[in-house]
VOFIVEX-326645 format. One record per residue (C-alpha): residue in one letter; x, y, z; residue number from 1. Coordinates in Angstrom, 2 decimals. Last residue first. Example, Ala and Ser with C-alpha at 12.3 -4.5 7.8 and 13.67 -1.06 7.14 Angstrom:
BEGIN
S  13.67  -1.06  7.14  2
A  12.30  -4.50  7.80  1
This chain:
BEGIN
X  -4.26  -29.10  59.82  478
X  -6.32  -25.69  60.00  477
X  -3.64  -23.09  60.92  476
X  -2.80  -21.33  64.63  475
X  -0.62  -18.29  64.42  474
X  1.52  -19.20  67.53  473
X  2.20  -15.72  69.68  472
X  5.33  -15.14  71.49  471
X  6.91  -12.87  73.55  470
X  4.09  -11.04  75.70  469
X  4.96  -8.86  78.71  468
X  2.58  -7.60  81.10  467
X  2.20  -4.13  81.73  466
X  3.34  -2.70  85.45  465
X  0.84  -0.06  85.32  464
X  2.26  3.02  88.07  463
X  -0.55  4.08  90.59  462
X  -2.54  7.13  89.89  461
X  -4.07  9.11  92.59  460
X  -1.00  10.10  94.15  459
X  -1.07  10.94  97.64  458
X  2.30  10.46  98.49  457
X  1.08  8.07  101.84  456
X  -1.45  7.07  99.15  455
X  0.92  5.86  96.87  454
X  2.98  4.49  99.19  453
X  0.49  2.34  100.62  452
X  -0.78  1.07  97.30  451
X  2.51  0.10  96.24  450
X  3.39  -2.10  99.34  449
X  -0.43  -3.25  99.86  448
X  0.09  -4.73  96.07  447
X  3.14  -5.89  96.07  446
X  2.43  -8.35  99.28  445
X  -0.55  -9.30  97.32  444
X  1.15  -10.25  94.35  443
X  4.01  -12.30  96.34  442
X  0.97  -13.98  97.95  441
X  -0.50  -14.54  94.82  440
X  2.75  -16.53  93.26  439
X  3.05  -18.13  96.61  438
X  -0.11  -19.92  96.77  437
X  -0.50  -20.34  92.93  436
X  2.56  -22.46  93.73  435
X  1.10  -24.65  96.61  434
X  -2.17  -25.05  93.96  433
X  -0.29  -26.22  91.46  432
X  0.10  -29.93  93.44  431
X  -3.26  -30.25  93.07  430
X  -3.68  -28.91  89.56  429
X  -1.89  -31.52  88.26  428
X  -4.50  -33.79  88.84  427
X  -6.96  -31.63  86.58  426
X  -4.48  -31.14  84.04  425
X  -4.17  -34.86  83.33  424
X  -8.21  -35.32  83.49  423
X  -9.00  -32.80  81.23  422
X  -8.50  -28.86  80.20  421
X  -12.50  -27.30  80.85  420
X  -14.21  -30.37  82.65  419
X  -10.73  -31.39  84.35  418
X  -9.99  -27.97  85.44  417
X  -13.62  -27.49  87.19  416
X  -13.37  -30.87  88.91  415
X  -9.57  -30.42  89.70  414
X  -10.76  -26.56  91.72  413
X  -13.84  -28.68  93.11  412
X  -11.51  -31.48  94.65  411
X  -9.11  -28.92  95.93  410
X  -11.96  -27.20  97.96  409
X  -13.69  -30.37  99.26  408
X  -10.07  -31.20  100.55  407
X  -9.88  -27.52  102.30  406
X  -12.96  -27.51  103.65  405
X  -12.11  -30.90  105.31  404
X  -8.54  -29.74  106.28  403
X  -10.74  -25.71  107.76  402
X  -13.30  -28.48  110.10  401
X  -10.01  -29.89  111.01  400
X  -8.37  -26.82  112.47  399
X  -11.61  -25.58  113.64  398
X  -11.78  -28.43  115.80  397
X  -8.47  -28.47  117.35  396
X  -8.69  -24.85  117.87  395
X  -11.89  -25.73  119.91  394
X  -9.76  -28.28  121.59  393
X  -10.24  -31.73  121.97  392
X  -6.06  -32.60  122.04  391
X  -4.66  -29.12  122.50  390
X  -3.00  -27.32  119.79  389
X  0.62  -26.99  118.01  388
X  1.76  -29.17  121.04  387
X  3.88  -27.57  123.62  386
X  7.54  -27.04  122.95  385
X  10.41  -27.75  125.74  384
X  10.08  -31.10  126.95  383
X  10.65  -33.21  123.68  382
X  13.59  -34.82  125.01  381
X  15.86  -31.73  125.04  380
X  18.24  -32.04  122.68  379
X  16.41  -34.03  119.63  378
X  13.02  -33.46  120.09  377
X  13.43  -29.82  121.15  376
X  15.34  -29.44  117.97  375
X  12.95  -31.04  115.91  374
X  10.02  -29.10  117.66  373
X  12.20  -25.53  117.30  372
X  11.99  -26.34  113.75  371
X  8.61  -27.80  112.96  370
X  6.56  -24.74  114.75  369
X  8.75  -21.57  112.90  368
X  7.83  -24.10  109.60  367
X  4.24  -24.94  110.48  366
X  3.75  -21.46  110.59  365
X  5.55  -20.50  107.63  364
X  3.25  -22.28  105.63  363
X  0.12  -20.85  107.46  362
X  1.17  -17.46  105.95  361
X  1.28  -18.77  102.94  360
X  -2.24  -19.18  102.53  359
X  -2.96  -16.63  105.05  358
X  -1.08  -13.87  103.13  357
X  -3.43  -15.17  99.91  356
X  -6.60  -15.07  102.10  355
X  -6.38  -11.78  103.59  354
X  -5.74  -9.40  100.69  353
X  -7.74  -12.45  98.66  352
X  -11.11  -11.18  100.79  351
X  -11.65  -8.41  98.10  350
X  -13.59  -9.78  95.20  349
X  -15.62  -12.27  97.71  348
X  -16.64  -9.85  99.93  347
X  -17.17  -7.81  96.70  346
X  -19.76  -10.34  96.01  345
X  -21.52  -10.13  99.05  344
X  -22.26  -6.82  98.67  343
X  -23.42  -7.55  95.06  342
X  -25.57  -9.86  97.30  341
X  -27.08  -7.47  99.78  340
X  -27.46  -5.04  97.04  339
X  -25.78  -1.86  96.13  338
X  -22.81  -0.16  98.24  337
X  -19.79  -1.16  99.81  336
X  -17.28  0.85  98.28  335
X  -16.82  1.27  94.53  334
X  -13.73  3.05  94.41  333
X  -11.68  2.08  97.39  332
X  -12.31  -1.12  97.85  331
X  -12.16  -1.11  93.72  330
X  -9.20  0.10  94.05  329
X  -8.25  -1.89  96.71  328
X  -9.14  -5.51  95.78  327
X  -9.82  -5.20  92.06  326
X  -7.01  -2.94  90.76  325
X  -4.42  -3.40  92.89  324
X  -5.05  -7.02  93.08  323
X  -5.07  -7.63  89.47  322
X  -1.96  -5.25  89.06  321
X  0.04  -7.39  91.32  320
X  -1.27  -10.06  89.86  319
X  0.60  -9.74  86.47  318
X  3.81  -8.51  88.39  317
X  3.64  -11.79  90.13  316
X  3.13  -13.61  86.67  315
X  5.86  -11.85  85.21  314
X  7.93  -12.53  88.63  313
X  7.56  -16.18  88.34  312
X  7.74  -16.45  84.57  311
X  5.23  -18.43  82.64  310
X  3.13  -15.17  81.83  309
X  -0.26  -16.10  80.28  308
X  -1.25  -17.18  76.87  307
X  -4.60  -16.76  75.16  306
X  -8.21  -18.50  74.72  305
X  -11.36  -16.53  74.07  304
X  -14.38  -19.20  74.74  303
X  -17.29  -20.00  72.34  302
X  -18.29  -23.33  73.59  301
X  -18.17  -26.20  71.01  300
X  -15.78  -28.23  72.50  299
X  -16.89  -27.86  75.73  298
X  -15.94  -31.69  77.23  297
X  -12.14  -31.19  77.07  296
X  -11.48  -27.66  75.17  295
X  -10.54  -27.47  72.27  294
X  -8.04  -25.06  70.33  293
X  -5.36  -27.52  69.82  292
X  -7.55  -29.78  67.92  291
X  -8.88  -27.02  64.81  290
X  -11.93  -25.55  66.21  289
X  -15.73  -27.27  65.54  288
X  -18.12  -26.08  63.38  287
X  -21.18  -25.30  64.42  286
X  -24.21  -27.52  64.59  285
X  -25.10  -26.95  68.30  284
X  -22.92  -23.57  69.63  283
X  -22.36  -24.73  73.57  282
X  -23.04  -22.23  76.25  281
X  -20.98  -20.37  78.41  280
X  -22.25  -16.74  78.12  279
X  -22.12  -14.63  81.03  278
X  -25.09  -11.85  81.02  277
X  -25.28  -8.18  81.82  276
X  -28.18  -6.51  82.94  275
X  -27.87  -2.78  83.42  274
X  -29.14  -1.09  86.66  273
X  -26.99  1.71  86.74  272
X  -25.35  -0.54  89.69  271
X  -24.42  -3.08  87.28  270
X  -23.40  -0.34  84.93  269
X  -20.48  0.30  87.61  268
X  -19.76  -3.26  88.22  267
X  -19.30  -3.49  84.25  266
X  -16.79  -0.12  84.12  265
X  -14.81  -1.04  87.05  264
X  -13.74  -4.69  86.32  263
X  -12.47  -3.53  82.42  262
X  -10.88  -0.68  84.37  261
X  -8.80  -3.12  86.50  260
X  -5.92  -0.53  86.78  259
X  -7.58  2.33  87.66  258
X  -6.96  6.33  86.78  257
X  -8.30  6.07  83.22  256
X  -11.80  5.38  84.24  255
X  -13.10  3.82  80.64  254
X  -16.29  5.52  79.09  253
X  -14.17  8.32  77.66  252
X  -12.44  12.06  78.03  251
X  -12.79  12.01  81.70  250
X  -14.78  15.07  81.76  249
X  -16.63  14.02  79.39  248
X  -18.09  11.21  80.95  247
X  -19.67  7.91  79.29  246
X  -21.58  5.30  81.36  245
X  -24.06  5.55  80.30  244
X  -22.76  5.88  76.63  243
X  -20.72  3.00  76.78  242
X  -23.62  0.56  77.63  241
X  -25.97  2.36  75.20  240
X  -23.70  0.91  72.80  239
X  -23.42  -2.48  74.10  238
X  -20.22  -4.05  75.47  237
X  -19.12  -7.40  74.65  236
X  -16.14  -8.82  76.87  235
X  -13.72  -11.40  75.68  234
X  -10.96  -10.12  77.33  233
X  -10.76  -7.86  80.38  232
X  -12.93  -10.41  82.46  231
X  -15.73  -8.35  83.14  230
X  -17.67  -8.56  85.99  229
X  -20.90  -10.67  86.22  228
X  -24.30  -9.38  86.33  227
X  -27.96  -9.96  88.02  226
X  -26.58  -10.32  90.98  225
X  -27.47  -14.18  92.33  224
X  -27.61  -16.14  89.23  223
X  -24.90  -13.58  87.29  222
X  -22.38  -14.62  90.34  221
X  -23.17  -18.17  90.28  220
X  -22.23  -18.98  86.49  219
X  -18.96  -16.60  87.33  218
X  -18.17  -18.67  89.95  217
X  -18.62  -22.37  88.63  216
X  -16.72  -22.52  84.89  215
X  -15.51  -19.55  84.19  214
X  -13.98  -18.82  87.98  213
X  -13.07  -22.41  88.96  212
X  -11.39  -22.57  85.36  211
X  -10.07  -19.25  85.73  210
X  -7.95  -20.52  88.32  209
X  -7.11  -23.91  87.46  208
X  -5.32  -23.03  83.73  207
X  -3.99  -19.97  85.31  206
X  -1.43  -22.47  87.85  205
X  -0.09  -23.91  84.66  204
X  1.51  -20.54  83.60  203
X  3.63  -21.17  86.87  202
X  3.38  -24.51  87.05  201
X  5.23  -25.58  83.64  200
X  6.19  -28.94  84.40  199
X  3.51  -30.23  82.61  198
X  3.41  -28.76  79.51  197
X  1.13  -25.80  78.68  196
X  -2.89  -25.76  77.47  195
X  -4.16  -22.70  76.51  194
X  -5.43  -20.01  79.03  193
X  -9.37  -20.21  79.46  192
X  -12.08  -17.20  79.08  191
X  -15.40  -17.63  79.08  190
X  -17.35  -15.13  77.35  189
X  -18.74  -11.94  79.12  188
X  -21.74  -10.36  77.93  187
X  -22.65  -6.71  78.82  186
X  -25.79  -4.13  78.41  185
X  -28.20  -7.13  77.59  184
X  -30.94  -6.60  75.58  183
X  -28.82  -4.68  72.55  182
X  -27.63  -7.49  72.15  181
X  -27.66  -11.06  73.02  180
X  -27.23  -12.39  69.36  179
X  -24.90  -10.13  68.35  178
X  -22.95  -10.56  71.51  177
X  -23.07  -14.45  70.88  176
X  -22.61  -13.93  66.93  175
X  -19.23  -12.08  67.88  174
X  -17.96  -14.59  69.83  173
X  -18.38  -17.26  66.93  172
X  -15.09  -18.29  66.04  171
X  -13.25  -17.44  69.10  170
X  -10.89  -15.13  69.38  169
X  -7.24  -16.33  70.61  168
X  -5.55  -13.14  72.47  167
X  -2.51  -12.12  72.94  166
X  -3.13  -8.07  71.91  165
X  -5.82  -7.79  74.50  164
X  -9.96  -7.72  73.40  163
X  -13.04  -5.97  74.54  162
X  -15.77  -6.14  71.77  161
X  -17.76  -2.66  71.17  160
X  -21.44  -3.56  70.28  159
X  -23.59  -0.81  67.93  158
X  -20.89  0.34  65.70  157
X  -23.32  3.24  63.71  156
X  -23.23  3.53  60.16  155
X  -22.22  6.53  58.08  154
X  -19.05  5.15  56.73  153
X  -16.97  7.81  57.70  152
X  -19.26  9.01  60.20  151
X  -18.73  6.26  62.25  150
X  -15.17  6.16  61.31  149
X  -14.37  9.12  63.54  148
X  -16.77  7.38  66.06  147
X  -14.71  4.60  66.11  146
X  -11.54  6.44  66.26  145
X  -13.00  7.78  69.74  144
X  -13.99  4.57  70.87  143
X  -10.41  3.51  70.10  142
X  -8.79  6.73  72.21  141
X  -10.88  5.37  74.62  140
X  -9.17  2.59  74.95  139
X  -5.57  3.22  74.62  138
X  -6.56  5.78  77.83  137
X  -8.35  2.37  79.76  136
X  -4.76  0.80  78.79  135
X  -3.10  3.07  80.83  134
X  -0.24  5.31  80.13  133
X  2.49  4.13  78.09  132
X  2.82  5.97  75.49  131
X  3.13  9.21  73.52  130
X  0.37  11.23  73.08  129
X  -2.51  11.27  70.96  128
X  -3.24  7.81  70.53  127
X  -3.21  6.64  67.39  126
X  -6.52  4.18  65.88  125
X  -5.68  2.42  63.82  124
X  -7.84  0.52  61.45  123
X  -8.51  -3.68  60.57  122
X  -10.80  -5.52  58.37  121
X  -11.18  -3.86  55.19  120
X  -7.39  -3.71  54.43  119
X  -6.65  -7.30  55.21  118
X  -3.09  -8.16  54.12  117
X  -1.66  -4.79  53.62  116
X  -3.24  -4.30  56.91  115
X  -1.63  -7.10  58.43  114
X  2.05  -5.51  57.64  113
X  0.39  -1.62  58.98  112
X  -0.23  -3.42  62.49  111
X  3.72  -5.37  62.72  110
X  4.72  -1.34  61.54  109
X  3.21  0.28  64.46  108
X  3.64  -2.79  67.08  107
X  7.23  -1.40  66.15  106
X  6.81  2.02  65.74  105
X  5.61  2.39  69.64  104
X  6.37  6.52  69.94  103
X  3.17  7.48  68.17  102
X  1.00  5.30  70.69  101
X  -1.34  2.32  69.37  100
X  -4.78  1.11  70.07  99
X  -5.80  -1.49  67.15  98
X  -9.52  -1.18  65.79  97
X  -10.90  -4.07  64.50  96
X  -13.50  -3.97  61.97  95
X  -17.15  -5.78  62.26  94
X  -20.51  -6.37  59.59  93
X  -18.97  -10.24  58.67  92
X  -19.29  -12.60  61.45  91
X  -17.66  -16.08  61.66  90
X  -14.34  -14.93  63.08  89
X  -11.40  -17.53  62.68  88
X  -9.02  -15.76  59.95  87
X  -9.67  -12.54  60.79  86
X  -8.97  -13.42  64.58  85
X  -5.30  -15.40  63.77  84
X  -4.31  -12.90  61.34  83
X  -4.83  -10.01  64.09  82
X  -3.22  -11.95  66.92  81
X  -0.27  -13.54  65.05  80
X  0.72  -9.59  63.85  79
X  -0.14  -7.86  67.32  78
X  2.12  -10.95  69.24  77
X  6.07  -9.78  68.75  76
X  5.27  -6.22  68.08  75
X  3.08  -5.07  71.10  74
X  5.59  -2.81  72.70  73
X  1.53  -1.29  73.44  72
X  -1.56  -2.34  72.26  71
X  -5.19  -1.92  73.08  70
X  -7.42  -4.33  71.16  69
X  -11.10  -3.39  70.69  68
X  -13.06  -5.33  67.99  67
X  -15.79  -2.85  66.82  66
X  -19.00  -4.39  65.93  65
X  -22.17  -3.37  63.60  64
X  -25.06  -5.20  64.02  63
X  -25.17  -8.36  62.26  62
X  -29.28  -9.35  61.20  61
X  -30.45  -12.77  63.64  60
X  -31.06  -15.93  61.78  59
X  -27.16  -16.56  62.08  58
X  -27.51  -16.91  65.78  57
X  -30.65  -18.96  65.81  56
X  -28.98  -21.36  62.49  55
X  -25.57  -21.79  64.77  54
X  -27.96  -23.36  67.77  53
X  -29.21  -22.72  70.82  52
X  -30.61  -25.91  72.89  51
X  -34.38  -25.87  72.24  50
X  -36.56  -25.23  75.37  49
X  -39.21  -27.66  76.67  48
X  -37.50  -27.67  80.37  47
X  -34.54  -26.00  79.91  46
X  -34.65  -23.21  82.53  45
X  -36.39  -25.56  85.01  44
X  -35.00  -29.36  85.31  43
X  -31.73  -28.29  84.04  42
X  -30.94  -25.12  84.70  41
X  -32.36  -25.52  88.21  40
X  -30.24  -28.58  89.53  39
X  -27.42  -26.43  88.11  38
X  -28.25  -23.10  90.00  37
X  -28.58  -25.14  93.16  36
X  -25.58  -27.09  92.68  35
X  -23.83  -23.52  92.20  34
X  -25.43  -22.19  95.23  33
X  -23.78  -24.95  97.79  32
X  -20.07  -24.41  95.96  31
X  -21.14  -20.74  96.56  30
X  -21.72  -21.40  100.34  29
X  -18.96  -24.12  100.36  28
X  -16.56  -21.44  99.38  27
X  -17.84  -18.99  101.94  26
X  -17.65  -21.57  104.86  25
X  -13.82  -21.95  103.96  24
X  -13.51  -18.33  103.47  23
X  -14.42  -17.88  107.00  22
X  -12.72  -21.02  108.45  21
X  -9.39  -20.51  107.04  20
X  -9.58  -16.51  108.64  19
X  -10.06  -18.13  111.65  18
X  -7.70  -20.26  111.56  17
X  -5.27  -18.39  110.51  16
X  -5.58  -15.81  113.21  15
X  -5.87  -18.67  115.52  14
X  -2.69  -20.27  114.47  13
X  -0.67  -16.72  114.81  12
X  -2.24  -16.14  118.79  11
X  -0.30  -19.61  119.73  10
X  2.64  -19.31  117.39  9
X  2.82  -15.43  119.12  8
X  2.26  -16.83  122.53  7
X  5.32  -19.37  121.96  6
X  7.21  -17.02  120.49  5
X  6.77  -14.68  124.08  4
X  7.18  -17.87  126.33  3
X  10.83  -18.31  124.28  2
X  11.50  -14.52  125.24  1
């Protein structure tokens, strides 16, 4: 029996090693590519080209927008939200339309309070059942107001602008997609979670991810594809966009049987051939946002900012429905088709079922390994348990090839926080890092658990665990 947990440690540290080295290489690879993109901006792309400015965008006639915001149990944050974005948006031709369900009369009545407030700026649009379903179904009921008001005011909304209830919008968003459309089918703005306390890891852990992904990733991913996925927030869609990708049968453009529908719907017009861009560029001569909205060295970048869950199991239930919806979903929806590097790039979207139970995964390795070796240390003279791995081994090698990976890894995730949140954040964001471990590998555990059962029941349709929001700062001008 002992020789039998000795063979599994041994066969376990492989597996992990292996896996370790894969997306180790990977990594590097895109670390590699996003040098290469960089090197190229600069000395290429910008050569003898002006760096955009507030006069370009504002030399450019508004097209008609539609601010999408999908909201249900919505009361505590819809109000802040809607003040906050009517407040800050630079644009004038645009009216947000709020997704709500005839049994939610609380976000109901926070809406109709803003309305008194802003008549001309906001509209309802009811969903015709009661709620929850999905948020793609809040969402096409909105594109369906839209049209209602279309002919209302006999003007076509010619970009649709993807936003959640939470949500900080930036100043001048709207001018980006303005400016960028109707030539580009999609534009993503960067999205970063504002800044929390210290000792708040599990909201904390957000701040590092999605500045690796806004900041480096998504950069590479529209270099190499032609496209970048949207981020659920902060996402312009063209007309024509909508309309390709439209289907009556389904009642909408949005896939109401996925839970990442925002991820579905831009990989989908990606293979339709429809460029999409991701906009992280700095607005020259604009004004700047009030001191808590700034970011560390991109203070003029257009970027949606919001709150995420700083509860354990909020945030697990959060990326539970991420993983769902990405990994297998879109495993299962998408498949492996299109180019060799949009192929790539769902390598990269769906490796995390094997990464995140490898992350912790190796943690509990060391542990079964530590244990018996303290014991064996103690009672038996150290002549029961074999090393972990033998001195000049190939395991041996791989093992430090995957600690040098790793290092180069944690130093790119602090690089990326410090440029977006500074230099405090950024070492925090080492010891995060363990947390953001177990948080996803909680998610991903979730994740296999409800997909498998839904399958094994074969139900189409997987239950949407929404997340919660509590509060919502309305931010003021000092």
């Amino acid at each position: 029996m002992f020789e039998l947990y000795l063979d599994t440690l041994q066969v376990s540290v492989w597996c992990m090693a292996i896996v370790y080295l894969i997306s180790g290489l990977d990594e590097l690879l895109f670390d590699s590519a996003f040098i290469a993109w960089k090197i190229y901006y600069r000395f290429v792309l910008l050569r003898g080209r002006q760096r955009l400015r507030l006069s370009t965008l504002q030399a450019k006639d508004e097209q008609p927008v539609a601010i999408m915001i999908p909201a249900w149990k919505e009361a505590a944050v819809i109000a802040g939200t809607l003040r906050n974005a009517i407040r800050e948006i630079d644009y004038e031709s645009y009216v947000i339309f709020v997704g709500i369900y005839p049994n939610d009369t609380e976000t109901h009545e926070a809406v109709l309070s803003v309305i008194k407030e802003f008549p001309s700026r906001i509209r309802i649009a009811l969903v015709s059942h009661d709620g929850p379903t999905t948020k793609s179904d809040c969402l096409n009921a909105i594109v369906s107001a839209s049209k209602v008001w279309e002919k209302e005011i006999n003007k076509q909304v010619e970009i649709y602008a993807l936003h959640d209830a939470e949500d900080f919008v930036p100043r001048y968003g709207l001018k980006v997609f303005n400016y960028l459309m109707p030539q580009k089918a999609v534009v993503q703005l960067p999205v970063f979670p504002m800044i929390v306390p210290w000792y708040s890891f599990t909201e904390g852990h957000y701040l590092d991810e999605f500045a690796q992904v806004h900041v480096k990733d998504m950069r590479v991913r529209e270099w190499l594809t032609g496209g970048v996925p949207s981020a659920g927030v902060g996402t312009g869609f063209s007309r024509s966009a909508l309309e390709l990708v439209w289907n009556d049968e389904a009642g909408g453009a949005f896939r109401e049987d996925l839970l990442t529908e925002d991820y579905e719907i831009s990989m989908q017009l990606l293979r339709c051939g429809a460029s999409s861009a991701f906009f992280d560029g700095i607005v020259r001569d604009g004004d700047l946002p009030i001191p808590s909205m700034r970011l560390w060295s991109l203070a003029g970048m257009p970027a949606v900012r919001g709150r995420f869950p700083d509860k354990f199991w909020a945030s697990v239930r959060q990326k539970t429905r991420w993983t769902l919806g990405i990994t297998l979903q879109g495993w299962e929806d998408l498949g492996w088709g299109g180019t060799f590097f949009q192929k790539y790039m769902y390598f990269r979207d769906r490796k995390p079922i094997f990464t995140n139970i490898a992350n912790v995964g190796i943690y509990l390795l060391l542990l079964f390994w530590l244990i018996p070796s303290l014991i064996d240390a103690l009672f038996f003279s150290g002549t029961l348990m074999p090393p972990l791995y033998e001195e000049g081994s190939l395991l041996e090698k791989i093992i430090m090839i995957n600690l040098a990976i790793l290092v180069v890894f944690m130093f790119v995730r602090a690089a990326c926080t410090w440029v977006v949140f500074g230099p405090t954040q950024a070492i925090l964001s080492l010891p995060r890092l363990i947390w953001a471990n177990v948080i996803n590998f909680m998610a991903c555990i979730r994740a296999l658990k409800q997909f498998t059962i839904a399958r094994m029941r074969r139900q189409k349709r997987i239950a949407w665990e929404k997340t919660e929001h509590s509060a919502h700062p309305e931010v003021t001008p000092p």
